[in-house]
C-alpha positions in Angstrom: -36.6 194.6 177.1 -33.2 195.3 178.6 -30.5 197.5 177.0 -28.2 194.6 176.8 -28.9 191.1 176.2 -26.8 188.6 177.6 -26.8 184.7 176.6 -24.5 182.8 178.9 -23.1 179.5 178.8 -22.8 176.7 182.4 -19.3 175.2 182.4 -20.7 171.9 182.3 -21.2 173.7 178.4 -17.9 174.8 177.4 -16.1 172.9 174.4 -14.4 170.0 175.6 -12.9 169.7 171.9 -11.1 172.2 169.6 -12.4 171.8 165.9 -10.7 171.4 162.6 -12.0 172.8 159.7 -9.1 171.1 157.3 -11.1 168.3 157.0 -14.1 169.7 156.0 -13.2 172.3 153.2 -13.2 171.1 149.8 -10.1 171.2 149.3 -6.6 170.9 151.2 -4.4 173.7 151.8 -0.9 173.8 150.9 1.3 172.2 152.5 4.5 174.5 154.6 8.0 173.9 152.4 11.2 173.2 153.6 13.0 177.0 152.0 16.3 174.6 151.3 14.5 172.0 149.4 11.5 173.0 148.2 10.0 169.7 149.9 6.3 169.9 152.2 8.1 170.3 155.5 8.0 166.7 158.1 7.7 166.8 161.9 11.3 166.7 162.4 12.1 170.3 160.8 9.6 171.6 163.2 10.7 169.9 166.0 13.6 172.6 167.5 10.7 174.9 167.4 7.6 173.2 168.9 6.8 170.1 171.0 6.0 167.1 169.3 1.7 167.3 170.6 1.6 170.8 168.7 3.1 169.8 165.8 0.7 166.5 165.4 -2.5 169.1 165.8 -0.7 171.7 163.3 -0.9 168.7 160.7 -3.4 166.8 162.1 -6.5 164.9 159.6 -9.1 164.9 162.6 -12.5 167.0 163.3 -11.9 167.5 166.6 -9.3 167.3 169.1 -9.7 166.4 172.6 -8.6 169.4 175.3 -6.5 168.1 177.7 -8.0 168.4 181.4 -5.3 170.5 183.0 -6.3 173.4 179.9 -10.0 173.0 180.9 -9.2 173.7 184.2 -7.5 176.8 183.5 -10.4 177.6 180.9 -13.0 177.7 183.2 -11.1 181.3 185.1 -13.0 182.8 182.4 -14.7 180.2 179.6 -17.7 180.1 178.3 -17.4 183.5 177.9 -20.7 185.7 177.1 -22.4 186.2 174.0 -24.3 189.9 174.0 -27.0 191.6 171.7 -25.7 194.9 171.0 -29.2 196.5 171.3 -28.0 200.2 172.8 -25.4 200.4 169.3 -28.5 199.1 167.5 -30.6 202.1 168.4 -28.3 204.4 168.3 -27.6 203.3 164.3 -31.3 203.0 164.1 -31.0 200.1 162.2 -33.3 197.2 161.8 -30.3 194.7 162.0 -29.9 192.8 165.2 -25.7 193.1 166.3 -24.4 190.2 168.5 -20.8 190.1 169.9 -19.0 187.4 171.5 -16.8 189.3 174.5 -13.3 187.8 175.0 -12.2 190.5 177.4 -13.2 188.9 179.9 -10.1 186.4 180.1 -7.4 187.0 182.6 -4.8 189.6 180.2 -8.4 190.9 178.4 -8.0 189.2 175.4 -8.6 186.1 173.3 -4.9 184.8 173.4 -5.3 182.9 176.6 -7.3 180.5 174.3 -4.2 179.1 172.8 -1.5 180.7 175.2 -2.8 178.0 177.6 -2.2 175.0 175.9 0.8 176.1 174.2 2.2 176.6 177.6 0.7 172.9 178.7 2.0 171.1 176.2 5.4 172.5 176.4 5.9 171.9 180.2 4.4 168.3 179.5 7.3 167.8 177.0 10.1 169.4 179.6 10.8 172.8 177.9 11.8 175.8 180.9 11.0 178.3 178.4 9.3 179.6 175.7 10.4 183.1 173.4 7.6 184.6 171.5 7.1 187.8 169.7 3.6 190.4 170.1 2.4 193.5 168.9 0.3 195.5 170.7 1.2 193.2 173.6 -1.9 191.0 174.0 -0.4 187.7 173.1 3.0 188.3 174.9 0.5 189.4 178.0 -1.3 186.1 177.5 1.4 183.6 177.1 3.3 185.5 180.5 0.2 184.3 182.0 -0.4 181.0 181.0 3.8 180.5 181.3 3.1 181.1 185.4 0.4 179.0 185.2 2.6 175.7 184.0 5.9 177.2 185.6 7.8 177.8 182.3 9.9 180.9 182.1 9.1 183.6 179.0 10.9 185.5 176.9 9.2 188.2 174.4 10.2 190.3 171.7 8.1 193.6 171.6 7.5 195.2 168.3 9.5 198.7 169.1 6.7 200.9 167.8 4.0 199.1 170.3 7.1 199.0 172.8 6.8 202.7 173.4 3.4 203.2 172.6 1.9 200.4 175.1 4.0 200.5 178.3 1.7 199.2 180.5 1.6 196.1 178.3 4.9 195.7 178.7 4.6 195.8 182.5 1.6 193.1 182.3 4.2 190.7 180.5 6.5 191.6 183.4 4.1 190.9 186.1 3.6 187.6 185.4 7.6 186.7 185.2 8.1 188.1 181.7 11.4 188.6 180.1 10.2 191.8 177.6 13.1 193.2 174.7 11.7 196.0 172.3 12.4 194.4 168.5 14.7 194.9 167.0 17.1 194.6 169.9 20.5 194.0 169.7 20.6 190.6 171.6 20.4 188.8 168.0 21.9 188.5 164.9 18.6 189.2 163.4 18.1 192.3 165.5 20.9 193.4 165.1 21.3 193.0 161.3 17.9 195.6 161.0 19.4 198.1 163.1 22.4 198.4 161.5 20.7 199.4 158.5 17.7 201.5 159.9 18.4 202.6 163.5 15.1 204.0 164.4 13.3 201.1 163.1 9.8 201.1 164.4 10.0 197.1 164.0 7.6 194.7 162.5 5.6 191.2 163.4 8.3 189.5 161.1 11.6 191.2 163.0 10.1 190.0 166.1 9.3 186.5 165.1 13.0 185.9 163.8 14.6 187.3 166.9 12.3 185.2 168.8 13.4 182.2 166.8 16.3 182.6 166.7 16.6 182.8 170.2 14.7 179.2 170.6 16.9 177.4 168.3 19.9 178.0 169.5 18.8 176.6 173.3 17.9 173.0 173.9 15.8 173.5 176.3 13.7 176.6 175.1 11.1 176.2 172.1 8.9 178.7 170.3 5.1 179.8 170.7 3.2 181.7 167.6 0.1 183.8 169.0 -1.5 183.5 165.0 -1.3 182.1 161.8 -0.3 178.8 162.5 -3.3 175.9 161.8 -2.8 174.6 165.4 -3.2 178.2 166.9 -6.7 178.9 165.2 -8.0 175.5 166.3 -7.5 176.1 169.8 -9.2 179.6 169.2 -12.5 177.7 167.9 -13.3 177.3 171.3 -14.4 180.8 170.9 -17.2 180.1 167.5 -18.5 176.7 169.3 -19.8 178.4 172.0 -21.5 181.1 170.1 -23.6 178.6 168.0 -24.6 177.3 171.4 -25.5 180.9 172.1 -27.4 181.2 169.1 -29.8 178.6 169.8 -30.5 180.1 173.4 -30.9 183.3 171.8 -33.3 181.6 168.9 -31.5 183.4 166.4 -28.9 182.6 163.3 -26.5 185.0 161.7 -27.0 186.5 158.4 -23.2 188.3 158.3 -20.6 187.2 160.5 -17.5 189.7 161.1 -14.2 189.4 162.2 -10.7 191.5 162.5 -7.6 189.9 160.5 -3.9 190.5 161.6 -2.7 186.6 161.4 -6.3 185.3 161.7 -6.4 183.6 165.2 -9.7 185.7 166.3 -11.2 185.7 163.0 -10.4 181.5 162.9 -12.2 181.2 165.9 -15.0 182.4 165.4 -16.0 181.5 162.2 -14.4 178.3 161.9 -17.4 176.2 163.5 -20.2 178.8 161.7 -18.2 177.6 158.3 -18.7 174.0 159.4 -21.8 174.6 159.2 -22.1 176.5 156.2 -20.7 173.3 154.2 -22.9 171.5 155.5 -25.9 173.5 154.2 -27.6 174.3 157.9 -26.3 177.9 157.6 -25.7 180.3 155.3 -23.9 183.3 156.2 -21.6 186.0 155.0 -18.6 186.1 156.8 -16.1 188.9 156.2 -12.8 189.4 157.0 -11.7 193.0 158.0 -7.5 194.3 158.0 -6.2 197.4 158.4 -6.1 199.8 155.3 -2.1 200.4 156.4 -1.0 196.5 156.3 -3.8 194.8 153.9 -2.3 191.6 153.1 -5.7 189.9 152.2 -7.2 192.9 149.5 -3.6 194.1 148.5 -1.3 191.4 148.5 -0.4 188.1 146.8 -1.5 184.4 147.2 2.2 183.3 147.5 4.9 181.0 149.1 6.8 183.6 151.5 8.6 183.5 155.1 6.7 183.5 158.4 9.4 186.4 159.2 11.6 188.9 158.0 15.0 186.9 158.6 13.7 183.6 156.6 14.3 181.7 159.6 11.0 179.9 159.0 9.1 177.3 156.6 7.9 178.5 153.4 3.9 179.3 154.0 1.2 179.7 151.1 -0.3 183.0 152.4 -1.6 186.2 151.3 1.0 188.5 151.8 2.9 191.7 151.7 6.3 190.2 151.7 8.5 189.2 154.9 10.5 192.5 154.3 7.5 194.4 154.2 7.3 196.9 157.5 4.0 198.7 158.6 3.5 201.9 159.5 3.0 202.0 162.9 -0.6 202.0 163.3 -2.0 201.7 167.0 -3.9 198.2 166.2 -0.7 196.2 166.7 -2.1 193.1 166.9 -2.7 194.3 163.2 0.6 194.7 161.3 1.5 191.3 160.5 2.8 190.9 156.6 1.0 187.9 156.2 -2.0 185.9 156.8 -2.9 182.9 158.2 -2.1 180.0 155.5 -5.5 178.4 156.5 -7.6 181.3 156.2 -5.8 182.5 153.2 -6.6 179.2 151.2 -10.7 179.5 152.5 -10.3 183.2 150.7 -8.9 181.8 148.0 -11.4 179.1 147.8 -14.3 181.6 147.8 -16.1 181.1 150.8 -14.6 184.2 152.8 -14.5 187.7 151.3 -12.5 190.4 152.8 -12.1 194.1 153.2 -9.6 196.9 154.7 -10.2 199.9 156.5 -8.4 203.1 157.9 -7.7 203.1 161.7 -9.5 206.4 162.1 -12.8 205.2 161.1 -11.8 202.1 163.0 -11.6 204.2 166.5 -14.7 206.2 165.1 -16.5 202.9 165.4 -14.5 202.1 168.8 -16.0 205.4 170.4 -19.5 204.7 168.8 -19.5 201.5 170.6 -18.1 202.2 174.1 -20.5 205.2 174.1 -23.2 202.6 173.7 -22.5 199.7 175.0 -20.1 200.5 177.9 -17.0 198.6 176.6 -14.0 200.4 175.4 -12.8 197.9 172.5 -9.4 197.1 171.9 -8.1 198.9 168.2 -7.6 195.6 166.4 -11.8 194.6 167.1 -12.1 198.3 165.9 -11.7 197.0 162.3 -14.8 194.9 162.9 -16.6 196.7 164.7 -16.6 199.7 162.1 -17.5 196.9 159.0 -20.6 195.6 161.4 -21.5 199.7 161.8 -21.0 199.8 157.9 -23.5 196.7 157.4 -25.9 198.1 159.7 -26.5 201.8 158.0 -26.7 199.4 155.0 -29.7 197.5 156.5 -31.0 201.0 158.3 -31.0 202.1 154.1 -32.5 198.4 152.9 -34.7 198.3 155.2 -33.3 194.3 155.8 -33.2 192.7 158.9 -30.1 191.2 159.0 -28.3 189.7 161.8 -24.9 190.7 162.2 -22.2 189.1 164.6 -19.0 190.0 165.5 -16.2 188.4 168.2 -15.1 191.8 170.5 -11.6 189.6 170.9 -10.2 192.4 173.7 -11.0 195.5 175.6 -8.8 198.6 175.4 -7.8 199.4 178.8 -4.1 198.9 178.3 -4.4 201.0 174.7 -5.7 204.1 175.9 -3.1 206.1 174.7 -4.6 205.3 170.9 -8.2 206.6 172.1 -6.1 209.3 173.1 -4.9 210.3 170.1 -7.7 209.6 167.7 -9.2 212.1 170.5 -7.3 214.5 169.9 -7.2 214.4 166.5 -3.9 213.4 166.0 -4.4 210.1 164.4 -3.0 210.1 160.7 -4.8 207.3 158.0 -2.4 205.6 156.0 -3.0 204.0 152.9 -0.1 201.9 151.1 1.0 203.5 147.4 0.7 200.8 144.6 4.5 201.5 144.4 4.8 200.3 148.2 3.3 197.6 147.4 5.4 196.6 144.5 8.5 197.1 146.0 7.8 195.1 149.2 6.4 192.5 146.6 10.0 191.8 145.3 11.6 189.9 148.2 9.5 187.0 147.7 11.2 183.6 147.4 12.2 182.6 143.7 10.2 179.5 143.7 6.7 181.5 144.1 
């Protein structure tokens, strides 16, 4: 038996359709209101944001959506990617519980934004936009949408969060290499930027102050639109690309999940994976836990509200029904960038709500305890947002090396660290600090919320 069992997919296998669950849940989520009004938002109040082929998908009634041949093409540089038993972590956990991962690190920028960056890029250039603006963390999805921009010949604009600014240069160079336009956030190129820094100067930044520069920056130029890496329902379905070809994996490896796991910032990663496994869940073939994992630092899902709040901090967006910290809220700066986001994912946030996801939150240094653990097994040095995952799958296994249950645990691995070293670094030198929000925090950050939630 070999250390590490891989299950690969042909091309002629890869999805040739991204899923929607919306039709399937038993319920329909909320609908995204207009802040002026009060009113479900219409296609026209998105349209100076997005082209019109994302915004029929982001409100779109049907299962499945074709993908356009041109993304295919592009797809197939690194999709289907591989599906691995973990069975080095297993023995070194000496647990009777069989660990799967889906890899996504093995896309161009090393991450699972290409997945969407591709045919956000597609559908923009198909619609005549020259650029798109767009705001990252840890630098992932700004590396990702660079890429796919150069693919389609669309130029790219990116707001940085400040605090993953300085800690990630070389994502910042990445983003550059492909054509990239890169400003730390906040910057003082916008009204919103500019606003935050002239009441906190050293601001570290935030998700939110990054998304309304970003915005702003698109609607106020014809010709420029906006591109979301998470949260949005259209973003996740492309991402399902991701959970359709595990269950194809599953049947070559003659095996179902008992617990499937999955890190949470906006829920784009954690969408796509389990999106197809909870089709099948509500159909009765399958029927797995699947858990939701945030950091202890931002933890919208475990600390926050189920309320109507801004997709950023300047309330330049739609209302969204989301669990959330409030858009004023700012994160420490924890090394999982991809992380600090003060919402979640209306979609995902109405499955919670609904029951048929539970979640947790975890501190980043038992996060990069379970990072090590795993690179020191199986050979890959995961990214700090999978960290959160990966230390919940560790946490289920000692459970089952306790029970004595053989359980089988997956996980998506949705990036590898090589560009984030400088967080191994510190959590190896023992310099990395846990931070756990106050219920005070909380409260206060709580109190922005619009009036009518």
């Amino acid at each position: 038996m070999t250390d590490r069992t891989k299950y690969l997919l042909d091309e002629s296998e890869m999805p040739t359709a991204w899923y929607n669950i919306v039709p399937d849940l038993p319920a329909p989520p909320p609908p995204p209101l207009h802040p002026g009004t009060g009113q479900p938002v219409g296609p026209d109040d998105l349209a100076p944001l997005f082209p019109q082929a994302l915004i029929m998908q982001e409100v779109s009634g049907d299962r499945h959506v074709d993908i356009p041949g041109e993304v295919l093409d592009v797809y197939r540089l690194w999709r289907p990617s591989p599906l691995f038993r973990a069975r080095r972590l297993e023995r070194a956990l000496d647990t009777p519980a069989r660990i799967y991962y889906k890899y996504e690190g093995v896309s161009p920028v090393g991450s699972h934004k290409a997945n969407t960056a591709v045919p956000q890029a597609f559908y923009n250039a198909a619609e005549g936009v020259t650029k798109l603006t767009t705001e990252t963390g840890a630098g992932q999805w700004g590396s990702a949408l660079a890429f796919a921009c150069s693919v389609f010949g669309v130029d790219c604009e990116v707001w940085q969060v400040r605090a993953s600014y300085d800690q990630k240069p070389y994502r910042k160079i990445m983003m550059e290499t492909y054509g990239a336009v890169v400003h730390p956030s906040p910057s003082d190129i916008t009204n919103s930027g500019r606003a935050v820094l002239a009441e906190h100067p050293d601001s570290t930044g935030s998700l939110g102050i990054a998304i309304s520069e970003a915005v702003e920056m698109a609607a106020g130029d014809p010709s420029a639109r906006y591109a979301l890496g998470s949260v949005l329902n259209h973003v996740l379905m492309h991402q399902t690309v991701i959970g359709e070809e595990a269950l194809r994996q599953f049947e070559l490896a003659e095996d179902t999940p008992d617990v499937i796991v999955g890190c949470t910032g906006g829920g784009s990663n954690f969408g796509g994976l389990v999106f197809p496994f909870l089709r099948e869940k509500l159909a009765g073939r399958i029927a797995p836990t699947i858990r939701a994992v945030e950091p202890a630092a931002c933890p919208s899902f475990t600390r926050g509200v189920y309320a109507y709040d801004f997709g950023d901090t300047a309330g330049l967006t739609p209302l969204l029904k989301m669990h959330t910290l409030g858009h004023g809220f700012i994160p420490d700066p924890i090394h999982a960038g991809g992380l600090r986001y003060h919402g979640m994912s209306p979609l995902l946030s109405h499955i919670v709500e609904q029951g048929l996801v539970e979640a947790v939150a975890i501190p980043q240094n038992e996060c990069f305890a379970a990072g090590v653990r795993f690179a020191r097994s199986e050979g890959i040095v995961p990214a700090p947002e999978p960290t959160h995952a990966l230390a919940e799958c560790i946490r289920e296994a000692l459970r089952c090396k306790e029970s004595g249950e053989q359980k089988v645990i997956l996980t998506a691995l949705c990036g590898h660290a090589h560009l984030d070293l400088p967080a191994y670094g510190s959590y190896l030198a023992g310099e990395m600090v846990d931070r756990e929000l106050t219920q005070h925090e909380v409260e206060q950050a709580l109190k922005g919320l619009p009036a009518m939630t």
